[in-house]
N, C-alpha and C positions, 0 to 999 in steps of 0.2 A: 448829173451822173445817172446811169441809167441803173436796173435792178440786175441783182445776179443773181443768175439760174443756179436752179441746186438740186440733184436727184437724190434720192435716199438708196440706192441701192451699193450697200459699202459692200455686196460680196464678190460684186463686181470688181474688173480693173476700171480705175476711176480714172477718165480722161480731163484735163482744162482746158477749156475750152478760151482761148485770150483772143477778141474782135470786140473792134470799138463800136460795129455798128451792130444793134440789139438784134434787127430782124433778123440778118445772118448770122449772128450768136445764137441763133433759137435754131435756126435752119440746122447748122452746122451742127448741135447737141441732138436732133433727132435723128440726125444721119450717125452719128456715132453710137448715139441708145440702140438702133436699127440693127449695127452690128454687134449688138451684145456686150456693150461698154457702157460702164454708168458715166453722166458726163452733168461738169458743170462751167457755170459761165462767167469769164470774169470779162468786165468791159477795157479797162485803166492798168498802165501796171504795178500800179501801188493795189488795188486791189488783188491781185496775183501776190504781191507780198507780205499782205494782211493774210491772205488764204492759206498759201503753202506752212504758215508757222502752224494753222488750226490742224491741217491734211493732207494725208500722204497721194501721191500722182503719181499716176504710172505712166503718164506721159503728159506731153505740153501740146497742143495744136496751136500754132502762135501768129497772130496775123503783126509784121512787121510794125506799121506805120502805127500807131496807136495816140491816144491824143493829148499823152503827158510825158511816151519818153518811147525810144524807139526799140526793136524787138532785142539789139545788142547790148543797148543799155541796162533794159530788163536783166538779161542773161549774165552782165557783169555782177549787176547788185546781188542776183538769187547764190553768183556763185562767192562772191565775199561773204554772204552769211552762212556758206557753207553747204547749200542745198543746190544738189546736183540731180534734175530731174531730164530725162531724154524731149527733146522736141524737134517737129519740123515746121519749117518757118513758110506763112503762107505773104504773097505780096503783090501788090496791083501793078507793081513794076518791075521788070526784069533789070538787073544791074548786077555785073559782073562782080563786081568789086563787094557789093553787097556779101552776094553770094558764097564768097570766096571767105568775109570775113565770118560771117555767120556759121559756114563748114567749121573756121577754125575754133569759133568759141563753141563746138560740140554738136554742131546740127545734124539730125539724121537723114533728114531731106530739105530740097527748096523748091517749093509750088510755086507758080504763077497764077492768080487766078486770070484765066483767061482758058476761054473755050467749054470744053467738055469737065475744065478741073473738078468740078464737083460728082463728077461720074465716075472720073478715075481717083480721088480723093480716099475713098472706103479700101480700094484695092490696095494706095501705095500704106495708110494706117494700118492694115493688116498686117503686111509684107514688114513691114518694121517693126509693131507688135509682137509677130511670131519670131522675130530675129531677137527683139528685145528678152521674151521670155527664154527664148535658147541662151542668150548669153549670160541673163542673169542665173539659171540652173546651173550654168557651165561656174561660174564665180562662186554661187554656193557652196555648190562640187571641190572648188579649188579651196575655199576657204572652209568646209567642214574637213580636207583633208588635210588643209596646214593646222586646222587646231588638233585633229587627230596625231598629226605629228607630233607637235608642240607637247600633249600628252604624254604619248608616247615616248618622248624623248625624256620629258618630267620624269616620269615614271623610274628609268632606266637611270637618270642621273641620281637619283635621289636611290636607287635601290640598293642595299648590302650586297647582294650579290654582284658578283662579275658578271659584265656583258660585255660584248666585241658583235663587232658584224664585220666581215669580211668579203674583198672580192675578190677571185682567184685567188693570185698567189698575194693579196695585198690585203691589209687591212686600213678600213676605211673609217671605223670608230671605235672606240675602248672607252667604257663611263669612267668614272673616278673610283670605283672602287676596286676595279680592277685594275689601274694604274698603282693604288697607295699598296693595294695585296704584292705588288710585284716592285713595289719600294722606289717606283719611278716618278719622278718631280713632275711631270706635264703630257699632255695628250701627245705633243710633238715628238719627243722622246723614244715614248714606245712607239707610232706608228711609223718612225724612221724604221724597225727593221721586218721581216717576212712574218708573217705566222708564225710559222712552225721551228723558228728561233726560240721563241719561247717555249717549246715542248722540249722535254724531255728525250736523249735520242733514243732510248728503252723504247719508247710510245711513239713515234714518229710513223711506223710503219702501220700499226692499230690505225692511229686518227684519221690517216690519210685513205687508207681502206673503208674507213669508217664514211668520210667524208665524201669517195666515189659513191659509194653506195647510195648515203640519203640524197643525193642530186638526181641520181637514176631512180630509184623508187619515189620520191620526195615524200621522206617520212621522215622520222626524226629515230636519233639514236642516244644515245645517256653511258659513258664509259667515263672509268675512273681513270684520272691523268697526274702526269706530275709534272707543275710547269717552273721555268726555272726564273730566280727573280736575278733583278739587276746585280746584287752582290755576289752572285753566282749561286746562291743557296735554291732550296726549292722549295713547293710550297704544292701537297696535294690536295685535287678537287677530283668532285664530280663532275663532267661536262655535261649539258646538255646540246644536240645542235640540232637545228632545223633550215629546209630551205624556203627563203622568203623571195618574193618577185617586189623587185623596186623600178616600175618603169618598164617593164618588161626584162630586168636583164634579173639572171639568178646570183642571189648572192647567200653565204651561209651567217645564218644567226647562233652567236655560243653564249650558254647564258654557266658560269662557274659558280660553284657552291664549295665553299671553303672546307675540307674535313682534317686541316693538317693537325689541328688541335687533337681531335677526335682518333685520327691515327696513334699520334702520339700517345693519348690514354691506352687507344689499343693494346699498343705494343708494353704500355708498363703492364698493364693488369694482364697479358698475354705471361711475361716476364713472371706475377707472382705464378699466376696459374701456374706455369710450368714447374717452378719454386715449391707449389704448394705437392702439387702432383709427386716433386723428389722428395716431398717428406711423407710423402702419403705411401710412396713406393718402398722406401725404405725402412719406414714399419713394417717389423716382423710378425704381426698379428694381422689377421683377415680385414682389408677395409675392401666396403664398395658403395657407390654412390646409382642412386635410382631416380627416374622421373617421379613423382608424387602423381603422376595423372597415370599415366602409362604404366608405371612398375619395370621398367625397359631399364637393362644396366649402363651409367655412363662413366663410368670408369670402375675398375677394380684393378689390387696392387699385386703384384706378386703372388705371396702369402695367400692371398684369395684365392689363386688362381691354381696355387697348390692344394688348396682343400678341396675345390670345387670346379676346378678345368677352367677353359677357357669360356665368359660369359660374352660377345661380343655378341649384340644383336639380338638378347634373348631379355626376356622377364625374370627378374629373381629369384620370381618363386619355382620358374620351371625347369631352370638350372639348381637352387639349392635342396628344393625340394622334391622336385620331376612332380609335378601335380601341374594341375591346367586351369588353377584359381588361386587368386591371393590366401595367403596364409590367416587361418583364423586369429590367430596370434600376432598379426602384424601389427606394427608400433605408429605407423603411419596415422590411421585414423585416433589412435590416444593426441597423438602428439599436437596433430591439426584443430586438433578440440580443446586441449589443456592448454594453457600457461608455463608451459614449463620448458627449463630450458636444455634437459638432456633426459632422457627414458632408461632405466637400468633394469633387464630380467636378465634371464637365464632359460636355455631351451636346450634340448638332446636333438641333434639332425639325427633323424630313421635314416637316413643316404649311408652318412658313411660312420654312425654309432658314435659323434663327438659331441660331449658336451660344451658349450656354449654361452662364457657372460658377456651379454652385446649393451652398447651404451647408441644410445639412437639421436639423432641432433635431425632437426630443418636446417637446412644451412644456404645461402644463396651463393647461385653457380656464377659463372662469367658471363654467361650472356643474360644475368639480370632473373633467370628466373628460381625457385626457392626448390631444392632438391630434399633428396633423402640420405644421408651420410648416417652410417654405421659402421662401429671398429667393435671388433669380437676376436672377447681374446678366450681362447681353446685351453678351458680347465678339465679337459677328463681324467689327466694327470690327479688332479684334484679329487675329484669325483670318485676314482679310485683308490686313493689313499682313504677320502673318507668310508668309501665301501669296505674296505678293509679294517678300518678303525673302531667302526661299525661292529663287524662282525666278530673281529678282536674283543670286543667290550661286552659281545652279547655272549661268549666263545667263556669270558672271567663273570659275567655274571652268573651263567647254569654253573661255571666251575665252582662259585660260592655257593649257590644253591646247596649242588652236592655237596661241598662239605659242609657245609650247615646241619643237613639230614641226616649224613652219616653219624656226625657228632653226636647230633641228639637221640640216637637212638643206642 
């Protein structure tokens, strides 16, 4: 058995070199080093099967007749064990039938050696090489983009949100979460009927506007929808949609964000608000509510609005007190500092000479953020009585004085 060749260049594509006669196994590997191939040599093709477990090949150069098993039977055993390397088969003798079987078990070419073969040798190795690396990028290509599907499709199935992808007027996938949102037992189900079946006929005319639109611009759009489920009920989202290119043809990606829950909170705490608002308006005493950052009025009732006009759009202080800075006596900074859970003074407004005892709260508004609520209730009534009482008292005490004096004199 003779020795086998072996080059160390692994950054190479590494060619095998399979001929039983050594001189032209040596020929043959410098002519393939020549063209910038690392290349080594097997004599037998049991050594070829000893090799390829150790090393990967980027191709097979195979000389047919070999002197323990012939170049078909090689090719059968490499591909029982599963290894499927590209080669062309070289042979001293033309034979059709050969030929013919060796195409079928995967040949890329069939040499003769005979004539000039070794001169056109380099030429036809390249030409299949360069085909070889085309095809395998192309497979790459194919299969880095079936895993990217495979992902993507993972992704989408496994994700809480609703996704659909749509073509025209069909749709072509719906994941499971947006089948169970819309209370539908199976993919088959829902993609029996149009799109826009499932929409709401309120929004039919939006979506579709919608959906002109981002195909002509190809941008994306996000509008709130109400779709309708199988038991006829319905169920609002968020949409998002985008156009996606599958193969060249346009199709539209909707990806749905469930907010029916969120609605529905909406509309209770809308419900107290407004609740809260008739009892706020129905008290006969001054209430009004302010931003704590701003001092900007967001609601006042009535009552307020007879002491002090209409506040829409202005700062508190510059409606209650027509000044163009917060009040040095504002409750806001006590309140924000202290621990407490309500503020009690008393003030006289210079506007319109009323005195004044206000109860001050933080209180948090509907959209989540913490306001400034005040009810002041208008004791000048009071105030006058006491002034009166006052001077009533100060009126009998000189009267006792005087007679005191007179007495004692």
């Amino acid at each position: 058995m003779g020795e086998i060749q072996n080059t160390d260049l692994n950054n190479l594509k590494r060619i095998l070199i399979v001929e039983d006669d050594a001189g032209l196994n040596k020929l043959l590997q410098l002519m393939v080093e020549k063209e910038g191939y690392a290349a080594d040599g097997a004599l037998t093709g049991q050594q070829v099967i000893e090799i390829v477990e150790k090393q990967h090949y980027f191709f097979l150069l195979l000389d047919y007749e070999l002197t323990d098993m012939s170049a078909d039977q090689l090719i059968e055993i490499l591909h029982e064990k599963g290894v499927n390397i590209p080669f062309i088969v070289i042979t001293g003798q033309g034979n059709e039938h050969i030929a013919v079987r060796m195409m079928k078990l995967g040949a890329r070419d069939y040499l003769i050696k005979e004539g000039d073969y070794l001169k056109i040798l380099p030429h036809i190795l390249n030409r299949h090489a360069n085909e070889l690396e085309s095809e395998n990028k192309y497979l790459q290509t194919q299969q880095q983009l079936k895993e990217s599907e495979e992902k993507y499709r993972s992704l989408v199935e496994n994700s809480i949100m609703g996704v659909s992808i749509t073509y025209k007027n069909r749709l072509e996938f719906v994941n499971q979460a947006l089948i169970q949102l819309l209370g539908y037992d199976s993919l088959e189900s829902i993609l029996a009927n149009p799109p826009f079946e499932y929409v709401s006929p309120d929004d039919r005319n939006m979506l579709r506007t919608a959906v002109k639109h981002v195909f002509k611009s190809q941008t994306t759009f996000t509008r709130e929808i109400r779709l309708l489920c199988k038991d006829q009920t319905s169920r609002d989202f968020i949409m998002i949609g985008a156009m996606i290119d599958i193969h060249g043809e346009k199709f539209l990606q909707s990806s749905f964000f469930d907010i029916t829950e969120r609605r529905i909170a909406e509309e209770k705490l809308k419900v107290k608000h407004e609740q809260l608002l008739s009892i706020y308006e129905s008290i006969t005493e001054p209430i009004f509510v302010t931003d704590l950052e701003t001092h900007e009025v967001l609601f006042s009732n009535s009552a307020f609005r007879d002491h002090f006009g209409d506040v829409k759009n202005v700062k508190c202080f510059e409606n209650i007190h027509q000044i163009n800075e917060p009040c040095a006596h504002c409750p806001v900074p006590f309140l924000q500092q202290q621990d407490i859970q309500a503020y009690y003074w008393e003030y006289q407004n210079h506007v319109n000479n009323h005195w004044y005892r206000c109860v001050d709260k933080i209180i948090q508004w509907p959209d989540g953020k913490n306001v400034h609520f005040q009810l002041a209730f208008d004791i000048s009534g009071i105030k006058i009585t006491e002034n009166e009482l006052i001077k009533a008292k100060e009126k009998a005490e000189e009267a006792d004085r005087l007679k005191t004096s007179f007495l004692a004199n």
